[in-house]
Short mmCIF file of the C-alpha atoms (twelve columns), coordinates in Angstrom:
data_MODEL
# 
_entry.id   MODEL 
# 
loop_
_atom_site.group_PDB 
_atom_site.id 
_atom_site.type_symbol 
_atom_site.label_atom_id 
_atom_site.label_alt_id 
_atom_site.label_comp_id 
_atom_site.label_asym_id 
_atom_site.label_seq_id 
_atom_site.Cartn_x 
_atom_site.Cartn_y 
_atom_site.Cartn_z 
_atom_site.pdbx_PDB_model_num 
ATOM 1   C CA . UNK A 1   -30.521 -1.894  8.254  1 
ATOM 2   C CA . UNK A 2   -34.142 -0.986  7.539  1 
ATOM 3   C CA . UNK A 3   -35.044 -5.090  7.522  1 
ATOM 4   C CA . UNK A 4   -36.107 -4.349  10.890 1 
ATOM 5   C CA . UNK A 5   -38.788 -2.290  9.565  1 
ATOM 6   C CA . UNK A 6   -40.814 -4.511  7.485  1 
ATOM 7   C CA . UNK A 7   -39.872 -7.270  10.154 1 
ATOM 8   C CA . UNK A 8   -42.104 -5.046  12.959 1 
ATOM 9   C CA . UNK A 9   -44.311 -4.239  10.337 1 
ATOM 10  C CA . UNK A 10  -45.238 -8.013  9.361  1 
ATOM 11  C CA . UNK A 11  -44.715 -8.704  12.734 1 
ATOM 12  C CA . UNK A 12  -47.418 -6.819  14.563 1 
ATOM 13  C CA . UNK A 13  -50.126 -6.773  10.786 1 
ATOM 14  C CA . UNK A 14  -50.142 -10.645 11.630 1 
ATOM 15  C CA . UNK A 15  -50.541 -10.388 15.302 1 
ATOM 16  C CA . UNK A 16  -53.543 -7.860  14.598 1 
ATOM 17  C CA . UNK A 17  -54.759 -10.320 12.331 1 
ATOM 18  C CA . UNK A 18  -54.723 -13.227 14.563 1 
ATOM 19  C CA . UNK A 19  -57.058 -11.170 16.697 1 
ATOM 20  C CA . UNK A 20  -59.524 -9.920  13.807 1 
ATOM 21  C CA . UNK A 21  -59.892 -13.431 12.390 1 
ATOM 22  C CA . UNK A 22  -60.967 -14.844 16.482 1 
ATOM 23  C CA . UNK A 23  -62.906 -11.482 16.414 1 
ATOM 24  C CA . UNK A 24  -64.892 -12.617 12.996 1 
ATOM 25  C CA . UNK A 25  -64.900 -16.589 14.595 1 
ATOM 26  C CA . UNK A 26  -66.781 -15.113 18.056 1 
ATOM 27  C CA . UNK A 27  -69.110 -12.731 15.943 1 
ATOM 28  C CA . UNK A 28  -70.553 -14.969 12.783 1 
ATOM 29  C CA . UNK A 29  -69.960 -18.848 14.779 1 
ATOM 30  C CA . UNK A 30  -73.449 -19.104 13.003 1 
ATOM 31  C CA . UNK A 31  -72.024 -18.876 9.828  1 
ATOM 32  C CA . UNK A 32  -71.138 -22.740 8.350  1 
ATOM 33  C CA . UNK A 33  -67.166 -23.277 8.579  1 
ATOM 34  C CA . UNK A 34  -66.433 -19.761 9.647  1 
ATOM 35  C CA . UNK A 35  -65.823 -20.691 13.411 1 
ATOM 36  C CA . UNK A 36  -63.377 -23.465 12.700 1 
ATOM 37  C CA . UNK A 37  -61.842 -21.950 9.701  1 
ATOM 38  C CA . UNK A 38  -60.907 -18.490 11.365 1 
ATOM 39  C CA . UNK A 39  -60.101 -20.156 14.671 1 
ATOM 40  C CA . UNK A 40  -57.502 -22.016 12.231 1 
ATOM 41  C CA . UNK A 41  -56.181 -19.013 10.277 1 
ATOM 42  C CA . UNK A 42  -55.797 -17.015 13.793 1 
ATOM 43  C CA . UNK A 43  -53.072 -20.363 14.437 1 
ATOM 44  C CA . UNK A 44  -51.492 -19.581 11.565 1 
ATOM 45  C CA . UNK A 45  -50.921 -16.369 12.153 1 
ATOM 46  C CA . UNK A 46  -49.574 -16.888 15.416 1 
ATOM 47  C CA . UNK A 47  -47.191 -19.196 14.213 1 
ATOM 48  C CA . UNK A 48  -46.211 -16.828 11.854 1 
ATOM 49  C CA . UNK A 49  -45.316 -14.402 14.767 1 
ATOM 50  C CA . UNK A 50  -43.325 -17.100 16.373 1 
ATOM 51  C CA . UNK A 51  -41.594 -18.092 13.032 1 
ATOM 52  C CA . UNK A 52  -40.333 -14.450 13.271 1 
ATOM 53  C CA . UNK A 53  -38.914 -14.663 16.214 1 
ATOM 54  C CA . UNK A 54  -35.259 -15.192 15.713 1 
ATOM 55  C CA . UNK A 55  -35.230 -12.904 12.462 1 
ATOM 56  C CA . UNK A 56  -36.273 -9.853  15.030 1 
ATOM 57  C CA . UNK A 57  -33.496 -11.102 17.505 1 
ATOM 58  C CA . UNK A 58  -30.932 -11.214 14.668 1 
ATOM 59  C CA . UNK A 59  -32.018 -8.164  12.443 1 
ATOM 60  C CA . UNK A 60  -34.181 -6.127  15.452 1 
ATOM 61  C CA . UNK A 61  -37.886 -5.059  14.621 1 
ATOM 62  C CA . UNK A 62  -39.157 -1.587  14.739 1 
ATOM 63  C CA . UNK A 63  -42.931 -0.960  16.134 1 
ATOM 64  C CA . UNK A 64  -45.381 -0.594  14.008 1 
ATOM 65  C CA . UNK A 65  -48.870 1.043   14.576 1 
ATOM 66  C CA . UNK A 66  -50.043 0.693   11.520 1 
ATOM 67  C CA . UNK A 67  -51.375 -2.647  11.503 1 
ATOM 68  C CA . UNK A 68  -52.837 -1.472  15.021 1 
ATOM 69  C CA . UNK A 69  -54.733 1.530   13.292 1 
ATOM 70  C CA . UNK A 70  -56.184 -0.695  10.500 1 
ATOM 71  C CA . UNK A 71  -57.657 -3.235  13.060 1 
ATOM 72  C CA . UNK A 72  -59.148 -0.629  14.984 1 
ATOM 73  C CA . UNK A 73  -60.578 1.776   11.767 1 
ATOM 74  C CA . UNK A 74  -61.900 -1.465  10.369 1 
ATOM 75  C CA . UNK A 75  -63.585 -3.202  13.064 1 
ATOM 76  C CA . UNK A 76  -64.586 -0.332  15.033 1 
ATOM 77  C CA . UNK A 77  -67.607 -1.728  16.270 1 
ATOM 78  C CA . UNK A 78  -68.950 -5.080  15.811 1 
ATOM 79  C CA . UNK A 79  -71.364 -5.647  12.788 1 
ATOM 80  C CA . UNK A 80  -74.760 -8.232  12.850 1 
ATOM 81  C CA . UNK A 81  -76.510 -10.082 9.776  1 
ATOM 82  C CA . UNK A 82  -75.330 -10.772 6.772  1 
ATOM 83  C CA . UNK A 83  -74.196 -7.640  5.374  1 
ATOM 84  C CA . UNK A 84  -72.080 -7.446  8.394  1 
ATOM 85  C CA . UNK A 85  -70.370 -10.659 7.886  1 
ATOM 86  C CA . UNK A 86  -69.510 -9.268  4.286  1 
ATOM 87  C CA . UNK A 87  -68.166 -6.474  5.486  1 
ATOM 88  C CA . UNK A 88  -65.967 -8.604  7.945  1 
ATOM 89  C CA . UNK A 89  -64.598 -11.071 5.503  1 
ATOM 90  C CA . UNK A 90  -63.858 -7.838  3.289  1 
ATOM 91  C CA . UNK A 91  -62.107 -6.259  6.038  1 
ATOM 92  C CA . UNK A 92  -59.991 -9.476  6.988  1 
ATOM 93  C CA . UNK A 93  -58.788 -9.889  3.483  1 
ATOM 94  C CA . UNK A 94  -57.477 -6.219  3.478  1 
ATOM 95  C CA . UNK A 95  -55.641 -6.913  6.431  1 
ATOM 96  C CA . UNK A 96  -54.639 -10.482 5.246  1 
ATOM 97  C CA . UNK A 97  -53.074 -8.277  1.845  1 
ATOM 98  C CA . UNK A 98  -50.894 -5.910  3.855  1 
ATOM 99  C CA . UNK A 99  -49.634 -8.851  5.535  1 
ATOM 100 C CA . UNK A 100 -49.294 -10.822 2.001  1 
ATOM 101 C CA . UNK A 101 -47.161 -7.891  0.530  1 
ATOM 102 C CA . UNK A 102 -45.323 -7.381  4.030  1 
ATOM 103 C CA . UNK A 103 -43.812 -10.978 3.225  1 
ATOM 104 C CA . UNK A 104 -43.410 -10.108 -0.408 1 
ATOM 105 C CA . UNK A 105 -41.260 -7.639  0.529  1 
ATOM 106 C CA . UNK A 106 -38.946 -9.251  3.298  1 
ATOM 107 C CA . UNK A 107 -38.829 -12.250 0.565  1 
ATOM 108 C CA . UNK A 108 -36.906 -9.820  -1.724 1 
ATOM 109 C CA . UNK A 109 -34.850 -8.466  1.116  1 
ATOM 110 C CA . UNK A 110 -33.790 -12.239 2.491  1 
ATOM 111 C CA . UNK A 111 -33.014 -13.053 -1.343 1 
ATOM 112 C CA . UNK A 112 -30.963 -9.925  -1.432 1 
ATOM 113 C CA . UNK A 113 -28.568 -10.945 1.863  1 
ATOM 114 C CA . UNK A 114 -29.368 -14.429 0.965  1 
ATOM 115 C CA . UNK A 115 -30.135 -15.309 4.355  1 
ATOM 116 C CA . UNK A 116 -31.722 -18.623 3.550  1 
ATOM 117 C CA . UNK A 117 -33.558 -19.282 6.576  1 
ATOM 118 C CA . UNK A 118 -35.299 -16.188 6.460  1 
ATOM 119 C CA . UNK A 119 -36.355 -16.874 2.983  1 
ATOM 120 C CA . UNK A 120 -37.682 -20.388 4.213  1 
ATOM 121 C CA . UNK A 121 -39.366 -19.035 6.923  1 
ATOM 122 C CA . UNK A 122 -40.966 -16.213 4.672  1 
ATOM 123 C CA . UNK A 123 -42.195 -18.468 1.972  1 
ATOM 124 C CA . UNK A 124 -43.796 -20.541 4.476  1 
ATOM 125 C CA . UNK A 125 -45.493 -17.648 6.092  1 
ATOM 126 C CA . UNK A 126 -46.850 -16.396 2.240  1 
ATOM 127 C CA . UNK A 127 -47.866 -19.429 1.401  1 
ATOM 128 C CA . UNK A 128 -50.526 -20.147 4.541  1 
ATOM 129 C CA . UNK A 129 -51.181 -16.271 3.760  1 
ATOM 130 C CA . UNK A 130 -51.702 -16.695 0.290  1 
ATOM 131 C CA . UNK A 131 -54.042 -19.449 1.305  1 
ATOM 132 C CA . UNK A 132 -56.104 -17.576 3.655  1 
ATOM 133 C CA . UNK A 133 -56.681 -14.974 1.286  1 
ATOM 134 C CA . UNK A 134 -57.978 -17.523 -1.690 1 
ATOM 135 C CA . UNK A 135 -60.371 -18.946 1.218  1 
ATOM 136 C CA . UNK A 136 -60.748 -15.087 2.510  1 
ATOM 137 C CA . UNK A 137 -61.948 -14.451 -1.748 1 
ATOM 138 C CA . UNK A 138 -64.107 -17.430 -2.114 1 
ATOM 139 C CA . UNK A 139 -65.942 -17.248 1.157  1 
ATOM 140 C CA . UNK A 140 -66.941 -13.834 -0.188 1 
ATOM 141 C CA . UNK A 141 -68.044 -14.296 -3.415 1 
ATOM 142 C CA . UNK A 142 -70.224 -16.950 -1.727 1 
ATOM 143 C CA . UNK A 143 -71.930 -14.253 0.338  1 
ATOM 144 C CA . UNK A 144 -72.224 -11.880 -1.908 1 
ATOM 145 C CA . UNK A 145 -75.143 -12.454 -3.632 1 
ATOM 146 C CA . UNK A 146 -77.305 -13.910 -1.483 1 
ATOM 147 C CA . UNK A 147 -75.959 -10.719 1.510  1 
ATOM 148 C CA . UNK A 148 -76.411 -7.883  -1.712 1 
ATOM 149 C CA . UNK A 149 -79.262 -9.318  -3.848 1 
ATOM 150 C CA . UNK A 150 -81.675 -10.675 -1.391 1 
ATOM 151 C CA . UNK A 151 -80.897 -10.016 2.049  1 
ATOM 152 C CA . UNK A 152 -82.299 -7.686  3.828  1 
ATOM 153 C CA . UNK A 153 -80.949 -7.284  7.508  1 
# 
């Protein structure tokens, strides 16, 4: 069963992003909200891990690197200033998205063995994910202008 898959694949993309969003809390606490808010989105992510547990005892998980690669490639080395916090939130909402589709996916595959807990479990999951991106979108479009138009750091 290739389940197992997506399930390390989700698995490990929400772990990784867990640790980018406490990354992005530690490096922009200046920022208003951000400190709180991605302290509180790391949570959910974690919980997410934990919500997966007994779907990776029952279906087994396959590790993934990927998620792994994209933390590193994005967040190489840490970024000052406004333009830096824009690049950040940017880079948290792609890794928020492969996460968003990762549960998309195991959605259709839980609906397909009609595993109903999984598919409670997963909706849960998307929903807090779909969440964090919306705040992930409008946080940026806040920054935008000010970080593009007048900033200059």
């Amino acid at each position: 069963m290739l389940l197992a898959h997506y399930l390390g694949l989700v698995h490990r993309s929400e772990g990784e992003l867990a640790d980018a969003y406490r990354e992005v809390a530690r490096r922009h606490a200046d920022e208003p909200d951000v400190y709180g808010t991605c302290r509180l989105l790391a949570e959910q992510c974690d919980s997410h891990v934990s919500t997966l547990a007994p779907f990776v005892e029952r279906y087994g998980e396959t590790e993934q690197d990927d998620p792994q690669d994209l933390h590193r490639d994005l967040f190489d080395e840490p970024r000052d200033g406004s333009l830096g916090f824009l690049r950040d939130l940017h880079d948290l909402y792609l890794m928020a998205n492969e996460a968003d589709i990762s549960w998309t996916v195991i959605a259709q595959a839980a609906q397909g063995a009609r595993d109903d807990a999984l598919l409670e479990g997963v909706r849960t999951c998307e929903a807090d994910t779909a969440a964090q991106l919306k705040w992930l979108k409008t946080r940026i479009k806040q920054s935008a202008p000010q970080t593009l138009l007048v900033a200059d750091r």
